[in-house]
Every structure is written in structure tokens, then in C-alpha cells.
PAGULUM-447723 format. One record per atom (N, C-alpha, C, O, CB): residue in three letters; x, y, z. Coordinates in steps of 0.1 Angstrom, whole numbers, plus 5000, padded with zeros to 4 digits. Glycine has a CB too. Layout:
N
AlaXYZ;...
//
This chain:
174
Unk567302870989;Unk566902830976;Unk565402810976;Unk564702830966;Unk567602710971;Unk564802770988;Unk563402740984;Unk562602880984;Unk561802900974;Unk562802630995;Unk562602950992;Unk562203050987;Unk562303140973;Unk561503220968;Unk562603100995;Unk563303110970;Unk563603190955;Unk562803110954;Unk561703160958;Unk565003210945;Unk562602980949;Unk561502840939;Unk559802920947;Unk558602900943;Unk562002570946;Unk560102960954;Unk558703010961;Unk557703130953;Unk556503150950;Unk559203080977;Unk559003200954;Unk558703320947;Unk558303280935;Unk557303320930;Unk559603410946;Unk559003200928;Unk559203250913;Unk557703120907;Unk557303110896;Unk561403220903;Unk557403060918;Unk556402930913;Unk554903060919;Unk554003060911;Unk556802720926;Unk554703130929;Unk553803230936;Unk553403330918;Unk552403350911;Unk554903350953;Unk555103380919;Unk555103480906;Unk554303410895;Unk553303460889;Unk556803510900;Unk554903280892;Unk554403220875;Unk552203220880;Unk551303260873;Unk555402950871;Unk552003170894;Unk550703140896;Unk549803260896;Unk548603260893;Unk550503060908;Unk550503370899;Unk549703530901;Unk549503540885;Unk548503560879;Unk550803690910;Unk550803500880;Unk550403580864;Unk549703470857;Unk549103510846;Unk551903630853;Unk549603390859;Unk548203240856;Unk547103330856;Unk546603370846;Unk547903090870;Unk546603370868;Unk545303390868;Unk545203560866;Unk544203610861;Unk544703320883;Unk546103620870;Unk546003730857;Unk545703760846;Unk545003850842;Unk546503770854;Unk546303670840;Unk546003610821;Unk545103570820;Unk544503630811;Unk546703500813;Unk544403460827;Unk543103410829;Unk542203530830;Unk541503570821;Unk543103320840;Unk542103620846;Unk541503720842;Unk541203790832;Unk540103830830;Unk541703770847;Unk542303840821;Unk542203900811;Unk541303830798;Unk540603870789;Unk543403920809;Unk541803710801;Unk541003620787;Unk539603620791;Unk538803640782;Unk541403420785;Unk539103620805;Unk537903580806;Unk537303690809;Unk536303680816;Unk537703480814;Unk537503830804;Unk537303970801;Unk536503990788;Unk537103950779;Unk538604040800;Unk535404040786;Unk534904040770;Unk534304180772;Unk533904210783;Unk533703910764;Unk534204260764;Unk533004360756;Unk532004360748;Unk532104400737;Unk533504430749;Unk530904320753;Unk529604330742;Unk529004440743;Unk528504500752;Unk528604240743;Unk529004490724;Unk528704600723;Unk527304600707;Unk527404560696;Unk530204690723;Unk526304650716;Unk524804570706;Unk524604740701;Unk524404840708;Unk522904470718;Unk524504730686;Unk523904850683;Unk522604800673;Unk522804730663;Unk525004960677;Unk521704850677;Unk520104860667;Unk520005010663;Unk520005110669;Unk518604830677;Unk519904970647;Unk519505070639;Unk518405070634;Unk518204960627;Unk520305100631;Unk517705140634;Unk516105120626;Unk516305250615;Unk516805370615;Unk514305160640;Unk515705170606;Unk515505260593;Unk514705340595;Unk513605290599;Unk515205190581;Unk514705520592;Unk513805570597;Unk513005620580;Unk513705660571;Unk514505670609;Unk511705600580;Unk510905700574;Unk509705820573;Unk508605820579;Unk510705650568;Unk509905900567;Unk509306010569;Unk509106050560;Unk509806080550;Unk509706080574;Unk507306080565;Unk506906130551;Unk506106280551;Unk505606350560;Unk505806010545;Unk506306290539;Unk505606490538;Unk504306500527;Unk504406430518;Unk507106640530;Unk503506560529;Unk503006680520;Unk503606770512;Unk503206890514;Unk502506740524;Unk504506750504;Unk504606910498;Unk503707000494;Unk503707130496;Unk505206910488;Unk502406880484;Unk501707030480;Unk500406940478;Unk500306860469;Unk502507140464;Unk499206960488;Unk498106860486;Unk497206940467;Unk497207050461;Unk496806880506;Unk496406800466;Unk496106790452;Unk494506920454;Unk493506930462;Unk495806590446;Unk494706950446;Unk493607120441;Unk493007130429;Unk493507170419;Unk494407260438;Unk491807100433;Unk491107120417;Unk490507220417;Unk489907230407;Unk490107020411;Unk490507330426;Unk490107490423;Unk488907510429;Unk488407460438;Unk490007540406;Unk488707610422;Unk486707630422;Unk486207660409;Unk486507730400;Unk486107780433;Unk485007540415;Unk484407540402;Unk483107550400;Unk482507570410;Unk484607450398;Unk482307540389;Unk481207620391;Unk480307420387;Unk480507340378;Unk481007800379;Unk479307410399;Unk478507320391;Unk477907280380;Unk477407360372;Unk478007300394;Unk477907130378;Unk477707130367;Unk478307130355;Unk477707110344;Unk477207190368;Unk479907150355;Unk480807200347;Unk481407100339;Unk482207110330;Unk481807280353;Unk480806940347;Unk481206820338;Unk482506800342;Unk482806880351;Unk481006830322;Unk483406720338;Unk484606640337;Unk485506810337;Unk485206910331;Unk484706510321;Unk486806770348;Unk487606850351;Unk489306770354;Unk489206670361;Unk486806920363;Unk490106790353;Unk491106720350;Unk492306760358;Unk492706880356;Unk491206730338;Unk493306680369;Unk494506780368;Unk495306680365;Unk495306580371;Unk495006880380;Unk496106700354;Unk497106570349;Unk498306570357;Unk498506660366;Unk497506580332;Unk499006500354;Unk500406470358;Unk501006570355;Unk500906600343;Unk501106380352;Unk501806680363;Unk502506770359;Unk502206890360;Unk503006980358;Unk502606740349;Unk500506910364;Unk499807020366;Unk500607100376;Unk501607040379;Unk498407000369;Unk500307220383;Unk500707250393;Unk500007250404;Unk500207280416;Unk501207340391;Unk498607190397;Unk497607190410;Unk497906990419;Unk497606930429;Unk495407220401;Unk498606950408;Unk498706830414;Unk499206800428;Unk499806890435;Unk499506760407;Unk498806670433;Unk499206670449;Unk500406590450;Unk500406470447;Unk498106600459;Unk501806690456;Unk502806610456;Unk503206530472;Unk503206620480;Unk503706690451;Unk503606410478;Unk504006340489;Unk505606350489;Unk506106330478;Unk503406190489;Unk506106360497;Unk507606300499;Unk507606210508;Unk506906210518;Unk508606380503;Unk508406110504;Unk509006010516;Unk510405990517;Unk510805880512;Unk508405870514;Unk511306050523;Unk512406020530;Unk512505890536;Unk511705840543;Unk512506110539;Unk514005800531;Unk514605710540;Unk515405680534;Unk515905750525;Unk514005610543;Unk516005520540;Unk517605510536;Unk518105430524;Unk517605330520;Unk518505440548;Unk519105520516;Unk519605470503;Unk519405330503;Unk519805250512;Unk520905510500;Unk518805290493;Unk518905130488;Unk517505070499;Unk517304950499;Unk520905050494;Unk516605160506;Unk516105080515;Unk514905020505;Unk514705090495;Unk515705150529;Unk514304930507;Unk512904880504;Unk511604890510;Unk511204820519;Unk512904780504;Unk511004980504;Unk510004990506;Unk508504950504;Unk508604930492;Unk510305040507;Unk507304940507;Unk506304860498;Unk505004990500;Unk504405010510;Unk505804680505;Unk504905050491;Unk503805170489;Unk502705150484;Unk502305100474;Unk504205270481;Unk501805210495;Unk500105150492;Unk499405310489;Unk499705390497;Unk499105030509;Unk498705340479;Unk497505450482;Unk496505450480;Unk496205420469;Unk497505530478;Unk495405490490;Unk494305450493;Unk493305560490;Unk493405660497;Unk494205410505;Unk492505560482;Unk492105720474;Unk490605680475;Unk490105580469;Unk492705760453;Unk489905760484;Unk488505800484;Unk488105820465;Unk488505840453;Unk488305960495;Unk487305800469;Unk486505740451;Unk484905820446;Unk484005810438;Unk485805510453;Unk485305940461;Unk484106040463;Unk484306130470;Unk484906090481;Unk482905990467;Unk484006290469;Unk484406380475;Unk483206400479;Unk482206390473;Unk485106470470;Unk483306460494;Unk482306450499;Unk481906640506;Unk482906700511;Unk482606310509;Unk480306700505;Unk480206800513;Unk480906810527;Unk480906730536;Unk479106810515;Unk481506930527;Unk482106990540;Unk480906970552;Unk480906890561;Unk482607170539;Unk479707070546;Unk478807080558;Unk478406980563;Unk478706870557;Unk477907150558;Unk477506990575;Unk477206850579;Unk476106840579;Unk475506930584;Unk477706800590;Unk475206700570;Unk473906710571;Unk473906730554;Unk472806700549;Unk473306820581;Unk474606760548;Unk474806800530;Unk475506630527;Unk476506580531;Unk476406960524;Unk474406580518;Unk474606420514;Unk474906430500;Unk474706340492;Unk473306320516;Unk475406520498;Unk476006550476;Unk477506520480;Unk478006540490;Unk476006790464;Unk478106450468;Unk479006380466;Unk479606450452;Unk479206550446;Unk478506240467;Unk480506370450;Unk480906460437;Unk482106300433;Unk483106290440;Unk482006680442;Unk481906220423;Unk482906130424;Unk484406190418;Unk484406270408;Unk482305990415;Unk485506150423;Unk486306160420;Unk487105990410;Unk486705870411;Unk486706220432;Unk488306050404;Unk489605950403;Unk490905930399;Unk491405960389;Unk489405880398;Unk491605880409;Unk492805970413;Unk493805830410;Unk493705710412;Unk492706040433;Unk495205930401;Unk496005840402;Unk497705830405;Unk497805940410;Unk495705810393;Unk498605800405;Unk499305800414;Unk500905760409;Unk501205650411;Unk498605710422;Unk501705830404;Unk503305820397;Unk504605850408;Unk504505970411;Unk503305950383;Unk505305800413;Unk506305800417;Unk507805800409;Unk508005760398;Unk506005700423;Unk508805860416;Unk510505880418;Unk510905870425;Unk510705930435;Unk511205970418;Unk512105690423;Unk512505660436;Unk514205730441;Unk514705730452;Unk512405470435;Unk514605780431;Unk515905800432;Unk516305930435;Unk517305970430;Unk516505760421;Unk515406010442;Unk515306180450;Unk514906300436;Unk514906420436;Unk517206240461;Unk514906230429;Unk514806370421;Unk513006360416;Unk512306280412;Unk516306370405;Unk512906510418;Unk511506580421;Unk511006590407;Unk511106710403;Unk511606740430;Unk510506500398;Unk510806540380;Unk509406410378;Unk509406290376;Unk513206480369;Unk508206510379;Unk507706390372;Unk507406330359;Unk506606240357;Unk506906390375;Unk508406400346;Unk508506310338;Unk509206220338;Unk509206140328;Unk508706330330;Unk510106200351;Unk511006080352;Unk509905980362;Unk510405880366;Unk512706110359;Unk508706000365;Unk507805920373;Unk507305740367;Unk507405670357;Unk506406020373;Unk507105730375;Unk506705540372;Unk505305560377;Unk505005630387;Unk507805380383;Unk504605510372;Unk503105470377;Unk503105380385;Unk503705270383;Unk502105410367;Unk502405430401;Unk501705340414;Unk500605250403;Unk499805300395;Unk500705470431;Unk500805110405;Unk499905020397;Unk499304930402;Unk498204890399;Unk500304960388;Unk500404880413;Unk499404770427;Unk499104850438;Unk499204970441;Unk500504620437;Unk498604750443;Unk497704820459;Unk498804840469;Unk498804930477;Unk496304690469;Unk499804730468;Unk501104750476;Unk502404680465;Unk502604570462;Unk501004660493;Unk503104820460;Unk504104830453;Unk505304800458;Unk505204840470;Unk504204950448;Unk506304750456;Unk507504710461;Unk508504820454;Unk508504840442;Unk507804560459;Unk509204880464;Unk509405040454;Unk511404990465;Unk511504960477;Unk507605280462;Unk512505000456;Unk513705010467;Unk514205170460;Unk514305220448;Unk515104840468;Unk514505210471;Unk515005380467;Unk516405330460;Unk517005220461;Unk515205510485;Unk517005480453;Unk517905470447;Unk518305600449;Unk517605690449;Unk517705430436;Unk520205610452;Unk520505760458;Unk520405860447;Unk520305810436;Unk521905770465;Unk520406000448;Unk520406100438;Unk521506050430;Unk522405980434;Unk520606240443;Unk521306090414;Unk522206070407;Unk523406110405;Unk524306070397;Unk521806060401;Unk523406290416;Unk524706390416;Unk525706320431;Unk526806350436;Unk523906600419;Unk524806200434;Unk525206150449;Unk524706030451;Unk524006010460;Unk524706240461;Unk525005920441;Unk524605780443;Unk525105670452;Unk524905550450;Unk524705730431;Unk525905730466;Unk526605690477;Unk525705750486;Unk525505650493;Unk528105730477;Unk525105840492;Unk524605950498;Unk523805820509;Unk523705690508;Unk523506080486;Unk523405910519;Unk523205810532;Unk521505800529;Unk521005690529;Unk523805890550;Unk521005900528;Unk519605940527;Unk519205940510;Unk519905990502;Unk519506090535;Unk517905860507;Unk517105880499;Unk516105930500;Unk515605930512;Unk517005810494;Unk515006010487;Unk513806000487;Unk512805990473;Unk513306010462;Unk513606100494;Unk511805960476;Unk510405910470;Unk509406020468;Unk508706060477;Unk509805800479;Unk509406060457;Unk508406200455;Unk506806070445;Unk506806000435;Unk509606380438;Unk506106100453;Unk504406080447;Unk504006180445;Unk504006280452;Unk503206020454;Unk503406140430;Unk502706250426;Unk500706190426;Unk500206090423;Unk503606310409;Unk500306300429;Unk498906230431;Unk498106350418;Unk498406470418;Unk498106250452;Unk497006280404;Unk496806360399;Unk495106260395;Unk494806150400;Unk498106410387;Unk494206330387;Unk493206280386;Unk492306380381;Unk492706490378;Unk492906220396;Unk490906340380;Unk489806400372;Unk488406360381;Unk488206250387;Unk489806330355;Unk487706490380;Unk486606460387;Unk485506520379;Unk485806620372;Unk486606500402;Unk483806440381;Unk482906500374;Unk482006530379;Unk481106480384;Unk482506450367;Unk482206660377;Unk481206790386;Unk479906780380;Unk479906810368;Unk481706970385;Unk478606740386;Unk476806740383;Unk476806860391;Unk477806930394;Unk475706610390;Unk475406880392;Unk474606960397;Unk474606960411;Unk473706920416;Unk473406950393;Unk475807010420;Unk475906990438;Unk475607110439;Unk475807210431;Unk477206930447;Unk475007090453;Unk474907220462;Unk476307310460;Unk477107230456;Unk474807170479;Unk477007450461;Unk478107490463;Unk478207460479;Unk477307450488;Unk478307630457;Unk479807460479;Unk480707480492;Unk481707370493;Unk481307280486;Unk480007480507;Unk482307360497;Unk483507310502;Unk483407110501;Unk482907040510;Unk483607400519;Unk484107070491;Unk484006910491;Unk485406860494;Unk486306910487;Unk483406850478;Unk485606780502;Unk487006690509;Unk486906510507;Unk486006430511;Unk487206720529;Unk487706500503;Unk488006370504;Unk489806310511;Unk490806380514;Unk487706320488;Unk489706200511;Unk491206170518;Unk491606030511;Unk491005930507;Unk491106150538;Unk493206070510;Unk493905990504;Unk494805930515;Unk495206020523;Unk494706060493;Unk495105810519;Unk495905730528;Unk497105700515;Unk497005660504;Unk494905590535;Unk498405740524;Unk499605690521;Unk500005560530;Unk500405580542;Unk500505800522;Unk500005470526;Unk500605380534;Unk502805340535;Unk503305270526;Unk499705240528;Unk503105360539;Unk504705280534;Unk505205210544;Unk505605260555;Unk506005370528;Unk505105100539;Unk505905000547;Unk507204970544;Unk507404940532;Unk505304890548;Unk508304950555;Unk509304920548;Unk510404800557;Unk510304760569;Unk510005070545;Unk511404760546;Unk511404630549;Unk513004640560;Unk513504530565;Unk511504520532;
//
């Protein structure tokens, strides 16, 4: 008899700390997702060629010379959009100190569709902008943000050739 009580007291203590082993078994499993954004050029802003002197020149909202940005990211994300627009175009060559002022302004679509009569005017320095999915796909994993960049510049008497200026896109997101 004592052996049987041996066994079966050995048996109950093996499966003690078996069970125990198992309880004191865990899985941690850490996933980090970062919101990713990305941004494009579709179509930088073009005021042509022009002849000096020609005074006030225009490309409005809607033109086709206008400069369009995309920014890709995730539905519903928040983002805060800054644009930073030189306020003067400046000679290519180097050693050419003519300027040409520019002024540039700046309409956004947060909900992917590419339509800038459906645009909102950029109005602060940093806009709080949260995307919204397409409207044929308002579940959709991915959103995007079309800027449109448009403006007017007044051409004096410059040297000809080639004038550049640069626009900073900032987006930060939350």
C-alpha cells in the first residue's frame, strides 16, 4: 500500500509543478507601427517664358501650369502642414543679383480626391489637416492630401534666363 500512496502523492507533485510550469509560461508579443508618410511632386508650379517687363502674370487655382504636391498616409491620420514659399525668384546664373518677386498660395484635399474645386485654403504657417478616406472607399487603409500651389509674379526689367525659387513642404504628423 505505501507505494501505491507513493506513486499517486510523486504523480499529484509532478503534475503540481507541471501546471505551475505552464502558468508560469507567457508570450510577449510587441508590435510598433509607425505611420508612414510620403510625399510627391506631381507637377512642379510653371509660369512659362516670359518676356521682361510684361508686369503682373498670374497662374490661378486650377491652371494647368499650377504646382501640384501629394502626400500619402493613413486614413484618419493627423497631420500638421506647413509651406514655406520663397517671396523671390531668383537668377539661375551665378553672379546675376535680379530677382523677380513672387506670391504664392496654397489650397489643399484631404479626403484623396485630386479636384481642386473641392480645395480648402493652406491659411496658417502650420495647419492641422486629419485625412479623410476616398469617398468611393471611406474604410480604405491609405489616404491622400493633394496641394495645390498657385500664385502671381511681377516681371520688371530683368536680365533674361532662367529664375528658381523653392517652396518647402513641411508635414508633420501626429
Amino acid at each position: 500500500m505505501k507505494s501505491i500512496y507513493t506513486y499517486i502523492i510523486l504523480f499529484f507533485f509532478l503534475f503540481a509543478l507541471w501546471g505551475k510550469g505552464i502558468q508560469a509560461q507567457s508570450l510577449s508579443i510587441q508590435l510598433d507601427v509607425e505611420p508612414e508618410v510620403e510625399t510627391l511632386v506631381d507637377q512642379p508650379l510653371d509660369f512659362g517664358q516670359l518676356i521682361a517687363g510684361s508686369g503682373f502674370q498670374e497662374v490661378p487655382l486650377g491652371s494647368p501650369n499650377m504646382g501640384i504636391f501629394q502626400v500619402r498616409a493613413l486614413n484618419a491620420q493627423r497631420l500638421i502642414l506647413s509651406l514655406d514659399a520663397t517671396d523671390e525668384l531668383f537668377h539661375d546664373e551665378l553672379g546675376q543679383l535680379a530677382t523677380i518677386p513672387v506670391n504664392l498660395n496654397a489650397s489643399y484635399t484631404s479626403n484623396s480626391v485630386d479636384d481642386f474645386r473641392q480645395s480648402t485654403p493652406l491659411n496658417t504657417l502650420f495647419e492641422p489637416v486629419t485625412l479623410e478616406g476616398p469617398p468611393q472607399n471611406p474604410d480604405a487603409v491609405w489616404s491622400r492630401v493633394y496641394l495645390y500651389i498657385y500664385g502671381n509674379i511681377n516681371l520688371g526689367l530683368v536680365p533674361p534666363g532662367l529664375y528658381r525659387g523653392e517652396v518647402v513642404l513641411t508635414v508633420i504628423y501626429e
